[in-house]
C-alpha positions as CSV (number, residue, x, y, z in Angstrom):
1,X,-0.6,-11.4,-6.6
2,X,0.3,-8.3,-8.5
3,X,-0.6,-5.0,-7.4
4,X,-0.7,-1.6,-9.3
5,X,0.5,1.4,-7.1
6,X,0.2,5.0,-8.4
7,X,-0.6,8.5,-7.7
8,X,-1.4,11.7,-9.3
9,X,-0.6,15.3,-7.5
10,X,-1.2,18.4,-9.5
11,X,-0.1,21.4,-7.9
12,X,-0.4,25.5,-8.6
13,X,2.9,27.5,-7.7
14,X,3.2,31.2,-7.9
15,X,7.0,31.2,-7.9
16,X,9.4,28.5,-8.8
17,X,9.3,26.5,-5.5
18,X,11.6,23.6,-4.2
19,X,10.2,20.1,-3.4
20,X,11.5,17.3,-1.2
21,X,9.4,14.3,-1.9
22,X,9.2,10.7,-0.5
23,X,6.9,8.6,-3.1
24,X,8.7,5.5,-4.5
25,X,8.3,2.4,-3.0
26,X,10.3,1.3,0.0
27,X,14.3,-0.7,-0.7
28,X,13.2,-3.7,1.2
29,X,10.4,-4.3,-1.8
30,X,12.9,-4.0,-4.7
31,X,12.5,-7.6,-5.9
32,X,8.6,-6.9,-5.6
33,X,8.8,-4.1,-8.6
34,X,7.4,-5.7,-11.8
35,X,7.1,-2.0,-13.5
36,X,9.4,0.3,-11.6
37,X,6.9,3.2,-9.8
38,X,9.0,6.2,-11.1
39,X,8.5,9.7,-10.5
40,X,7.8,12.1,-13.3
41,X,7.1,15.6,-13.6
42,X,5.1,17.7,-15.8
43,X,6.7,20.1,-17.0
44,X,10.2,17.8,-17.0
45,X,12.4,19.0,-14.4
46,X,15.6,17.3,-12.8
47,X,15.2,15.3,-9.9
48,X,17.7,15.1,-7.3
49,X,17.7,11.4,-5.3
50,X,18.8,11.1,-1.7
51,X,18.7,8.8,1.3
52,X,17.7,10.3,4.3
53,X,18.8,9.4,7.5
54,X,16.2,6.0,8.3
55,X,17.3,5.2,4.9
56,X,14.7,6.2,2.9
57,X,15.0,7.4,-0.9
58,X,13.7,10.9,-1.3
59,X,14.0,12.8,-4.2
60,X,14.7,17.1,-4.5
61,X,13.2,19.6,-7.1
62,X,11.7,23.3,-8.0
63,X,8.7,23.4,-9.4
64,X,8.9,25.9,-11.9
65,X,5.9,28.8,-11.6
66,X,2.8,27.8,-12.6
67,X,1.2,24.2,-13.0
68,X,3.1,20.7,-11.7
69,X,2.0,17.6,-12.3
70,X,4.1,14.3,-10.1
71,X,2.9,11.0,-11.1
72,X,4.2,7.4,-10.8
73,X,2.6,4.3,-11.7
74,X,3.8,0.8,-10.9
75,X,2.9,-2.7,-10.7
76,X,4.5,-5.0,-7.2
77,X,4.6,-8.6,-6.9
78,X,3.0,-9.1,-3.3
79,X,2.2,-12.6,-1.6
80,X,-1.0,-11.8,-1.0
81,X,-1.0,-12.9,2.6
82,X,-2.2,-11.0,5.1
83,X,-0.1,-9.1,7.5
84,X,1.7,-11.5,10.8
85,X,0.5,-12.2,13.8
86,X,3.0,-13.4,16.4
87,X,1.4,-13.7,19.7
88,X,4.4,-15.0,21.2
89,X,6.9,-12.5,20.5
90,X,8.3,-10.8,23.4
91,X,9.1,-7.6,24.6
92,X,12.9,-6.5,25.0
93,X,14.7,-5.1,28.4
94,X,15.7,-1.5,27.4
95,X,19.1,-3.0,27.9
96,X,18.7,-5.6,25.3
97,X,17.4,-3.5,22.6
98,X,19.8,-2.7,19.7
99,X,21.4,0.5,19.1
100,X,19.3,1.4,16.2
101,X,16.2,1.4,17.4
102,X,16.6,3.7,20.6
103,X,15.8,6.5,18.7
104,X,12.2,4.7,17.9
105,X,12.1,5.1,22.0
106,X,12.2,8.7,22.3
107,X,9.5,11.5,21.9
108,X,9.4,13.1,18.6
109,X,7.1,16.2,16.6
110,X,3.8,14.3,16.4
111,X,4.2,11.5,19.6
112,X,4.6,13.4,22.8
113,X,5.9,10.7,25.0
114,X,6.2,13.0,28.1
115,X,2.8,14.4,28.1
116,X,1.6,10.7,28.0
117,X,3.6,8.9,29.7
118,X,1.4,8.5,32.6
119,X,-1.9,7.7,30.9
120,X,0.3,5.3,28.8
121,X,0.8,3.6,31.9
122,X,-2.6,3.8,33.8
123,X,-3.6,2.1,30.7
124,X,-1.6,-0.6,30.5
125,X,0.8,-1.3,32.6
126,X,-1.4,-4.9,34.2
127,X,-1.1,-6.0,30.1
128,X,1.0,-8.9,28.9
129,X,4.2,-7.6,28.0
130,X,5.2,-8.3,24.5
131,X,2.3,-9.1,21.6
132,X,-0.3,-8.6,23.9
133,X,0.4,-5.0,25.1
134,X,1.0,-3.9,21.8
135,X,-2.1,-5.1,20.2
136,X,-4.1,-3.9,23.7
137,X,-2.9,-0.8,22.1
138,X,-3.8,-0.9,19.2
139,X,-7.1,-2.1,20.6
140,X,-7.6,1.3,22.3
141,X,-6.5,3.5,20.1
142,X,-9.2,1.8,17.6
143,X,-12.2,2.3,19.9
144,X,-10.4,5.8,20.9
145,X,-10.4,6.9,18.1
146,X,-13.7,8.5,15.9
147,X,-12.4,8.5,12.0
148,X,-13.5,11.4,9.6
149,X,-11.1,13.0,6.6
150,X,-13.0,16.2,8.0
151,X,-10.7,15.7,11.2
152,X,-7.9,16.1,9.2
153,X,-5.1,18.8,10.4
154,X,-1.4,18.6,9.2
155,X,0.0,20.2,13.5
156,X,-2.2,17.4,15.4
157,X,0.3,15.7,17.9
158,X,-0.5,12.3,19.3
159,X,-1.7,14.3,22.7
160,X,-4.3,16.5,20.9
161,X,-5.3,13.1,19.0
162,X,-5.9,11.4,22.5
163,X,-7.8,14.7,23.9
164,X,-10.2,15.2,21.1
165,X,-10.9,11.6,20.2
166,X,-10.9,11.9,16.5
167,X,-8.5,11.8,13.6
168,X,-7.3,10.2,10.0
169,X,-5.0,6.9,10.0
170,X,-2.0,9.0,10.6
171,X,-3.5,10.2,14.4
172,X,-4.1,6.3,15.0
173,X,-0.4,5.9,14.0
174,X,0.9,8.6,16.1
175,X,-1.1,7.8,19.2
176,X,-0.3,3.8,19.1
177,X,3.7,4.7,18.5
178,X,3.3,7.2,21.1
179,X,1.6,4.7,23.7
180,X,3.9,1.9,22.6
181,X,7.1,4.3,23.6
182,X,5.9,4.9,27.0
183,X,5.9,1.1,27.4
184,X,9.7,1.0,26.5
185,X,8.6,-0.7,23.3
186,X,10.7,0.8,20.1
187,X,7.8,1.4,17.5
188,X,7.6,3.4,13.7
189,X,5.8,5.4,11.7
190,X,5.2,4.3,8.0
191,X,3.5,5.7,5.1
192,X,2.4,3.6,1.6
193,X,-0.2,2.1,-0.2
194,X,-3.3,-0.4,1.2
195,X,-5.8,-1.0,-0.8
196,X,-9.0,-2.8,-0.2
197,X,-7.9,-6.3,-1.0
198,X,-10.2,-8.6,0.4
199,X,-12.4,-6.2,2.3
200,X,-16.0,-6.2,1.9
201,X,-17.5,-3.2,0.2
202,X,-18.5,0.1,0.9
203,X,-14.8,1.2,0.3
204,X,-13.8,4.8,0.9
205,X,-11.5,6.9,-0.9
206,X,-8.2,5.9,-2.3
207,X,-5.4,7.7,-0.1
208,X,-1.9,7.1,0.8
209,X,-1.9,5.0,4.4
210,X,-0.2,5.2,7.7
211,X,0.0,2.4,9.7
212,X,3.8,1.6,12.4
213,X,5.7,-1.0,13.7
214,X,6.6,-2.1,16.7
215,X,10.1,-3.9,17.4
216,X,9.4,-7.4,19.3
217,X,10.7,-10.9,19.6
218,X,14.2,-9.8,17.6
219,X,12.5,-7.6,14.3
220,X,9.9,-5.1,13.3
221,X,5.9,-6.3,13.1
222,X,3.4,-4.3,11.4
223,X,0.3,-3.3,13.3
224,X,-2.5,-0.8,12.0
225,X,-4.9,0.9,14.7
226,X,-7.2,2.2,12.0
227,X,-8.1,-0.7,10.8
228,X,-7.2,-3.0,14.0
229,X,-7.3,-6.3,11.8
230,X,-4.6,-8.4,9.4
231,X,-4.9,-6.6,5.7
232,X,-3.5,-7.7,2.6
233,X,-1.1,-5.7,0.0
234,X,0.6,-3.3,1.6
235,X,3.3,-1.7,0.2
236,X,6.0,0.5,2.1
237,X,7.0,4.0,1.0
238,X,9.0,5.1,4.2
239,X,9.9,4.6,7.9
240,X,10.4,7.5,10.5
241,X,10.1,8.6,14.0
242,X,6.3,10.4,12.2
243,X,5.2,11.7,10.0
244,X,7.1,14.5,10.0
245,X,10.5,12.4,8.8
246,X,8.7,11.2,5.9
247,X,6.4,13.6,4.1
248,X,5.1,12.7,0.8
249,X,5.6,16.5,-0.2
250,X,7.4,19.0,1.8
251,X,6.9,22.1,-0.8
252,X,9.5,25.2,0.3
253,X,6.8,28.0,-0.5
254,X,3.4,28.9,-1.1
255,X,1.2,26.3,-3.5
256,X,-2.6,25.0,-3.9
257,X,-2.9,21.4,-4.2
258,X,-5.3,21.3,-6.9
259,X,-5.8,17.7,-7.3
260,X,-4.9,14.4,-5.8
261,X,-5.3,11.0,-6.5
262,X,-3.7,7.5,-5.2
263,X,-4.3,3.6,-7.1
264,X,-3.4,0.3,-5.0
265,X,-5.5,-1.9,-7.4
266,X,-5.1,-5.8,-7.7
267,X,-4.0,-6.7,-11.0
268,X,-6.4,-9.7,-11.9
């Protein structure tokens, strides 16, 4: 299966205005890239690449004053499987755990472990360990959880998420990491592309997606409380602690967004 990837972001900027970005598509997908998903800028500015501390590549500019347009568009060889289940995989002794994913333990900006650390438990604790707790998570978090773009706000933590009951796929992320961390279970955020690939219609607007992983059995599973089922074609952008490691624009100033559009399309 090939899939195109692509987005579109036109921004106003009164002032020239710096830009750390985190759009191309993930390392561990390299072989995948038919046509490579480049940035590019209108006006043409240079672009600065970095890898930031989970390894992802980020790239720097300034946006001169006035009107930016960033764009990419790519195509990605993808199996066109659906994501793994592994009902058997088990769930590590804190002591067991490898060095690198402690810090997927630990509270961070958006997944208040301390403030839920004790509802994480009431919740769960009489669940399998393992597979089965995780996706009793992700289970909750789903029916938790009321979705609307009009719910949308850039400061909501995983505890306001859990309060209010409603949220975008990023609040399913952060509370399901945030749950999975008072369990002693290392988990992710990630941000990329997922289409609608065999999903029935009505299909909603094209965005960027959020969906984690959870470190089990020996290596990192993918799990999505939005949509709570196995999806096809998704392709990884970047891995943090939340969604405040990997923003796909962090602007250093005042700008309007004044247009935005994202393409995860099978090529047939």
């Amino acid at each position: 299966m090939k899939i195109r990837v692509g987005y579109e972001l036109i921004y106003d900027f009164p002032q020239p205005t710096p830009i750390v970005m985190v759009l191309g598509t993930h390392f561990t997908r390299a072989s995948d890239v038919i046509v490579p998903d480049y940035l590019t800028t209108s006006p043409s500015v240079p672009i600065a690449p970095y890898r930031d501390v989970f390894g992802n590549w980020c790239s720097r500019i300034v946006a001169p004053a006035g009107r930016m347009r960033l764009s990419a568009d790519g195509v990605v060889r993808d199996t066109g499987l659906p994501d793994v289940i592994a009902p058997s995989a088990s769930q590590h002794a804190v002591e067991d755990l490898p060095a690198e994913t402690l810090i997927f333990l630990l509270g961070s900006r958006y997944c208040e472990t301390e403030r839920l650390s004790e509802v994480a438990w009431n919740l769960f604790e009489k669940s399998p360990p393992g597979w089965p707790r995780v996706q009793a998570i992700c289970d909750f978090v789903h029916r938790h959880i009321a979705f609307g773009y009009e719910h949308a706000r850039a400061t909501m933590t995983s505890w306001e998420v859990f309060n209010e009951g409603k949220g975008v796929c990023r609040d399913y992320a952060h509370l399901a990491i945030t749950f999975c961390r008072c369990m002693n279970i290392p988990a992710r955020y990630c941000t990329g592309y997922l289409g609608d690939i065999g999903v029935p219609p009505p299909y909603g607007p094209m965005d960027f997606a959020s969906w984690f992983e959870a470190y089990l059995g020996g290596r990192w599973y993918t799990f999505d409380a939005r949509n709570n089922m196995p999806r096809i074609g998704r392709v990884l952008i970047a891995q943090g602690r939340d969604a405040a490691d990997v923003p796909i624009t962090h602007t250093f100033g005042p700008n309007t967004l004044v247009s935005f559009k994202v393409w995860t399309d099978e090529v047939r």
